[in-house]
C-alpha positions in Angstrom: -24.0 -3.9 72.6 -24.9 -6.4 69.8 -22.1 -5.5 68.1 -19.6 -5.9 70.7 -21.0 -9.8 71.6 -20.9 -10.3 67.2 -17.0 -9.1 67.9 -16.5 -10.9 71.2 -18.1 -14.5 69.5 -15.9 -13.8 66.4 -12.3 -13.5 68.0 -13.6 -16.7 70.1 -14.2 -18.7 67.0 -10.9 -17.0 65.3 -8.6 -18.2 68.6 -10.4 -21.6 68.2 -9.9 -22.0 64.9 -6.1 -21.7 64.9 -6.0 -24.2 68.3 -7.6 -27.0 65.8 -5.1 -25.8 63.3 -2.4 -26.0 65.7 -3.6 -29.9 67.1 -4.1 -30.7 63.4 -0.3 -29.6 62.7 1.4 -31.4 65.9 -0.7 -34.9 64.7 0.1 -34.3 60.8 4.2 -34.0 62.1 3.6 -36.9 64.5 4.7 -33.9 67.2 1.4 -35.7 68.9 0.1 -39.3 68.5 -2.7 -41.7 70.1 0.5 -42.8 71.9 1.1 -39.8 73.8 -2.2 -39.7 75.3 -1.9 -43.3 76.2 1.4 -43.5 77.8 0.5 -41.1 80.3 -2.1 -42.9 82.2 0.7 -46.0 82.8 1.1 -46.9 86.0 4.8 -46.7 86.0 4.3 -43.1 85.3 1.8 -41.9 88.3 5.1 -40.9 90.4 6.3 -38.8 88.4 2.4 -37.3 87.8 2.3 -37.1 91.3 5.3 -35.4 91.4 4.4 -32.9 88.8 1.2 -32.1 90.2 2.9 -31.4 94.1 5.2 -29.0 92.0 1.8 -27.2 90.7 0.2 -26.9 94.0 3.1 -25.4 95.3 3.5 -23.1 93.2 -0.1 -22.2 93.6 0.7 -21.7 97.5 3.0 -19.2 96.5 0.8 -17.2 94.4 -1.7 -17.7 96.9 1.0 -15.8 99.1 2.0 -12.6 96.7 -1.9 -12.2 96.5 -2.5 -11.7 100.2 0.9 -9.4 100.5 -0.4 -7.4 97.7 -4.0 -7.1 99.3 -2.5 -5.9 102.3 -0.8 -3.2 101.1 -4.0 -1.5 100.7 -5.4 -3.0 103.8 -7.1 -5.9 102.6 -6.9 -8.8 104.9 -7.5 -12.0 103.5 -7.6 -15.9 104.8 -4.9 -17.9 103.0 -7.0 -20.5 102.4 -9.7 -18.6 101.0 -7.1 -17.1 98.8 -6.1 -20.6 97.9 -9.4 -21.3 96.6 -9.6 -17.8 94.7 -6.3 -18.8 92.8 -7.8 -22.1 91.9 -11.3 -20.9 90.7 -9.1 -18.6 88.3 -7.3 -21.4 87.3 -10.5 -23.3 86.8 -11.7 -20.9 84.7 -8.3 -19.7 82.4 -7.8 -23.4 82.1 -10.5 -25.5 81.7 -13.0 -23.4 80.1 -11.0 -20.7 78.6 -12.5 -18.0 76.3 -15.7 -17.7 78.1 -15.2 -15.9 81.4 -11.2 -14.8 82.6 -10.2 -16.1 85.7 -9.0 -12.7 87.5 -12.8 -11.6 86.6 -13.9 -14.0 89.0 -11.3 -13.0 91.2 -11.8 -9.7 90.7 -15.8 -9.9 91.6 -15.7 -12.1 94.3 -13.3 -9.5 95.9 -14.9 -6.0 95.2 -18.4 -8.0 96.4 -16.4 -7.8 100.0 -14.9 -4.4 99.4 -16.5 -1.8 101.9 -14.8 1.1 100.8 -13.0 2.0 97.7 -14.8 -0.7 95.8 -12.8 -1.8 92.7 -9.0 -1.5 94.6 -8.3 -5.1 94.9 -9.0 -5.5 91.2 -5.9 -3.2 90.7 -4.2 -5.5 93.1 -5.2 -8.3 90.5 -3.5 -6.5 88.0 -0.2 -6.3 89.6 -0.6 -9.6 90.7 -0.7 -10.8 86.8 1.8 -7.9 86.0 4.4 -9.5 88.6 4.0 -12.5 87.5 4.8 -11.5 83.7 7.4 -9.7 84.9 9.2 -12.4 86.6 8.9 -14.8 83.6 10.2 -12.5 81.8 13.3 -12.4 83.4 13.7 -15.7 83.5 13.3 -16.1 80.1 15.8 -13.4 79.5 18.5 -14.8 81.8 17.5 -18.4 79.6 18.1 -17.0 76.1 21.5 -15.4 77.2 22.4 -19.1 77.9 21.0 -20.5 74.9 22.8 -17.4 72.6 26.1 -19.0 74.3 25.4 -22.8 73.2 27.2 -24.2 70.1 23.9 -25.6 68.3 23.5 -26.2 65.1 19.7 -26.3 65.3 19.4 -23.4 67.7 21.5 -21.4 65.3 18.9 -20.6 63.2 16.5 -18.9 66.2 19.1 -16.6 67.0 17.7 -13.5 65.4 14.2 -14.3 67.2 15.8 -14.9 70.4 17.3 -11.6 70.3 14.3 -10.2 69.5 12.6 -11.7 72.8 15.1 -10.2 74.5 14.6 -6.9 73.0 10.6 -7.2 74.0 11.3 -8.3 77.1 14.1 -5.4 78.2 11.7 -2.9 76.4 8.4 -4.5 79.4 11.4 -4.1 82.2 12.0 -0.5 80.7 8.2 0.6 80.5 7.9 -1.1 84.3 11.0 0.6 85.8 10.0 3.7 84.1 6.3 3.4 85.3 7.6 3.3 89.2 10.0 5.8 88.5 7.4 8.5 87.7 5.2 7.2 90.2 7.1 7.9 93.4 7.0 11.5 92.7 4.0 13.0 95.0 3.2 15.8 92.0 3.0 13.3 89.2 0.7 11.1 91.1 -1.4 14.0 92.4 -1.9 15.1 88.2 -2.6 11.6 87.6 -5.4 11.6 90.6 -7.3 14.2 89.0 -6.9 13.4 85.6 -8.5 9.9 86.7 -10.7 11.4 89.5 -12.2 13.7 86.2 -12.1 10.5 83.7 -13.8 7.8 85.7 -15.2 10.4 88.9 -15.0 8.1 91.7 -16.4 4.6 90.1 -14.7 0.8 90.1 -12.3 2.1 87.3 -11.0 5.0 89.4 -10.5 2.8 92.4 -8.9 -0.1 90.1 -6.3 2.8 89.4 -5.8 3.4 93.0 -5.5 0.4 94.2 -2.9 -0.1 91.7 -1.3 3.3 92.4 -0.8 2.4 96.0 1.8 -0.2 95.4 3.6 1.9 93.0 4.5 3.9 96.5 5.5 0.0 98.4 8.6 -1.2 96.6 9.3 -3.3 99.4 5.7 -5.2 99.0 6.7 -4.8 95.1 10.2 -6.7 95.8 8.8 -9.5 97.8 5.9 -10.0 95.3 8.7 -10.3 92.5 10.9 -12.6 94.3 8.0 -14.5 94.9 7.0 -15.2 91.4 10.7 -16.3 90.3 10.0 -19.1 92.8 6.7 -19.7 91.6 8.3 -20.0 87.7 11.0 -22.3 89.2 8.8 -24.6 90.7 6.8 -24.7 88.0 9.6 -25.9 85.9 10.3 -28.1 88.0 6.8 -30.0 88.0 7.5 -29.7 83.8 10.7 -31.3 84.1 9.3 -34.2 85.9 7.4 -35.1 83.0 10.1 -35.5 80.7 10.8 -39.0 82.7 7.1 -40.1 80.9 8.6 -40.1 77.8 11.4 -42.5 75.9 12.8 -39.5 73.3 15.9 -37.7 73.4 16.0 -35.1 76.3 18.8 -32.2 76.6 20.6 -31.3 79.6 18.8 -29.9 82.7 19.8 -26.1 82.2 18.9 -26.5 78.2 15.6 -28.1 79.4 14.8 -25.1 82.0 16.4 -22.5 79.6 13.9 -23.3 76.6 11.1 -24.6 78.6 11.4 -20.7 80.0 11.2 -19.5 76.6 8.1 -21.4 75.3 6.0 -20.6 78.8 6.8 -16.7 77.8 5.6 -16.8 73.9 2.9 -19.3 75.2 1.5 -17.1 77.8 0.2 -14.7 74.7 -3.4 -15.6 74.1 -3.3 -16.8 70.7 -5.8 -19.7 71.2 -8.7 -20.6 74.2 -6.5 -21.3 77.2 -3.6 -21.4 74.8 -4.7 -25.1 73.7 -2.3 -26.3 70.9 -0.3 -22.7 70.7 2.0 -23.8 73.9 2.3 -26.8 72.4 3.0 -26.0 68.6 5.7 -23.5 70.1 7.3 -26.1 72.8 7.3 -28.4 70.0 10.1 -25.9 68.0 11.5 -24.9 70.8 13.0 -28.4 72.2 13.6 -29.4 68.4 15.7 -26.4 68.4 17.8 -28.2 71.2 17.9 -31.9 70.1 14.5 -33.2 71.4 11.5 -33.9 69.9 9.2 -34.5 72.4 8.1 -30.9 73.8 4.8 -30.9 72.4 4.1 -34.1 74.2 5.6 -33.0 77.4 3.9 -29.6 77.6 0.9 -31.8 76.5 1.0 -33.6 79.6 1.7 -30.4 82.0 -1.6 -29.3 80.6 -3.7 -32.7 82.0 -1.9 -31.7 85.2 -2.9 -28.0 85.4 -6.6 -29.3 84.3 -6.4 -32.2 87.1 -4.9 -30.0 89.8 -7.6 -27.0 88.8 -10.8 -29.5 89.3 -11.7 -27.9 92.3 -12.0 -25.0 91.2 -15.5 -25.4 90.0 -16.8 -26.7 93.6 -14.7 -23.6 95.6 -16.7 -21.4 92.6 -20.2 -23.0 93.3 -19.7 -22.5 97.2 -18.7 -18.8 96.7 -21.8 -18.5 94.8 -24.1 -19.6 97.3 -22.7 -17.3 100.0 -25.5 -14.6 99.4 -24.1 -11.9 101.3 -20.5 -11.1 102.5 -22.1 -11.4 106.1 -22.3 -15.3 105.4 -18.6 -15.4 105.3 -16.0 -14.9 108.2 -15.6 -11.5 108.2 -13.9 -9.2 110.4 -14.1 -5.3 110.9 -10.9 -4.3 110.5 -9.4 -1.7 113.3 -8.0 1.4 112.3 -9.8 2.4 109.3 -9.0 -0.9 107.6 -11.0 -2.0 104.8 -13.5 -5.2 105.4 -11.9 -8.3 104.5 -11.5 -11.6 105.2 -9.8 -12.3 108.5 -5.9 -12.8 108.5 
């Protein structure tokens, strides 16, 4: 045990080491200056924050959305508002104090602590629900770098070979997905896998984490939906970025480059290099829209960040009043007919 919090506190200090490394690097190539941080808060800028920050709720409505679809697939009913709050406590806690606690962990608890039977499912739901959404930036990204590969750019030249090594990771994730649902729709190979897991993990949260996420392998309709979902949820959310580039006075490409590359750095910036991805997003947006003629993506990406943080405030007051419900009975409830699993009511 004391080993594993020694190896826990050391890969913290590691990721946090290379975010002040990364900072360090954006001020040293003026990437980031004192001026950045004061430009945003102009007043001549707060429609455009506005505007970015309606674009982030929005997009949080819709994953609010793909969550309760994917609970119901294993008969989870769920308020939307009260999924609402569960996305933004996640948030809070992915964004504004990363490294400490994951956000779908306290997604996660606060749903198997209303789980009547088959405690742990949802938190295979969670996992699909961050799988989807992985999934779908993926393919945006891969449709993006097609585009890029086609652009006569000097500067962009040069990331070819990296590009086309994206694309080969993200066809080989599509591959291993496809390939994953494939197998699973045969009755045999799921009933092998059952009793492999049942013998493994014999009926504890792990074994129903696996079921829960087994069940949706069987609903490619509920899979589909979910998918299409999260496309909308990336376009919107490059939307809210691209509303930021109005904030700053420095060259800015073309809308489809801008989306195309933004794309890009959101993929390689969703691996957790640093807490919360603090300076990594911004060190690689910083290439990435040098690559096309701009030099301002660090600063952009910079201010997305004060909007995710802004719009994920209250987070830590929806997190406190979950924590003072004591009991699951405290909460609007409903039995759910038909051999339905508790939840909350739809």
């Amino acid at each position: 045990m004391k080993k594993e919090k020694t190896k826990r506190y050391l890969i913290i200090f590691l990721k946090t080491t290379i975010a002040f490394l990364a900072i360090w690097v954006l001020f040293k190539s003026e990437k980031l200056t004192k001026e950045s941080f004061t430009n945003l808060f102009q007043a001549h800028n707060i429609p455009f924050i506005l505007l970015s920050s309606l674009a982030y709720v929005s997009s949080q409505l819709l994953a609010t959305s793909r969550l309760i679809l994917l609970l119901r697939a294993i008969d989870f009913h769920l308020r939307f508002f009260q999924g609402f709050k569960l996305n933004i406590i996640g948030n809070f806690f992915n964004i504004i104090i990363p490294g400490l606690t994951g956000g779908d962990l306290v997604k996660g608890y606060f749903l198997i602590r209303d789980e009547e039977n088959n405690k742990g499912s949802t938190s295979g739901i969670i996992i699909m629900d961050r799988v989807l959404g992985i999934l779908a930036l993926g393919f945006l990204s891969g449709i993006s770098i097609i585009y890029l590969l086609q652009l006569n750019n000097a500067n962009l030249n040069i990331y070819h070979r990296k590009l086309y090594y994206i694309m080969v990771a993200i066809g080989a994730l599509f591959c291993f997905f496809i390939v994953f649902l494939v197998f699973g729709s045969y009755q045999h190979v799921r009933g092998k896998l059952k009793t492999i897991f049942t013998k493994i993990f014999r009926n504890s949260i792990l074994y129903y984490v696996v079921h829960g996420f087994g069940i949706l392998i069987r609903k490619r309709r509920v899979l589909i939906c979910s998918f299409l979902i999260s496309i909308s949820m990336q376009l919107i959310t490059l939307s809210g970025l691209i509303c930021l580039a109005k904030l700053t006075s420095g060259n800015v490409p073309g809308l489809l480059t801008l989306m195309a590359v933004s794309s890009v750095v959101m993929l390689l910036g969703s691996i957790p290099v640093t807490p919360g991805n603090i300076g990594w997003t911004e060190l690689i947006a910083a290439f990435g829209w040098s690559a096309v003629g701009s030099d301002t993506g660090a600063e952009i990406f910079l201010y997305w960040r004060v909007v995710t943080v802004f719009c994920s405030l209250p987070g830590l007051y929806f997190f406190m009043a979950q924590r003072r419900a004591k009991a699951p009975k405290n909460h609007d409830y409903s039995v759910l007919e038909s051999g339905e699993n508790r939840g909350y009511k739809s």
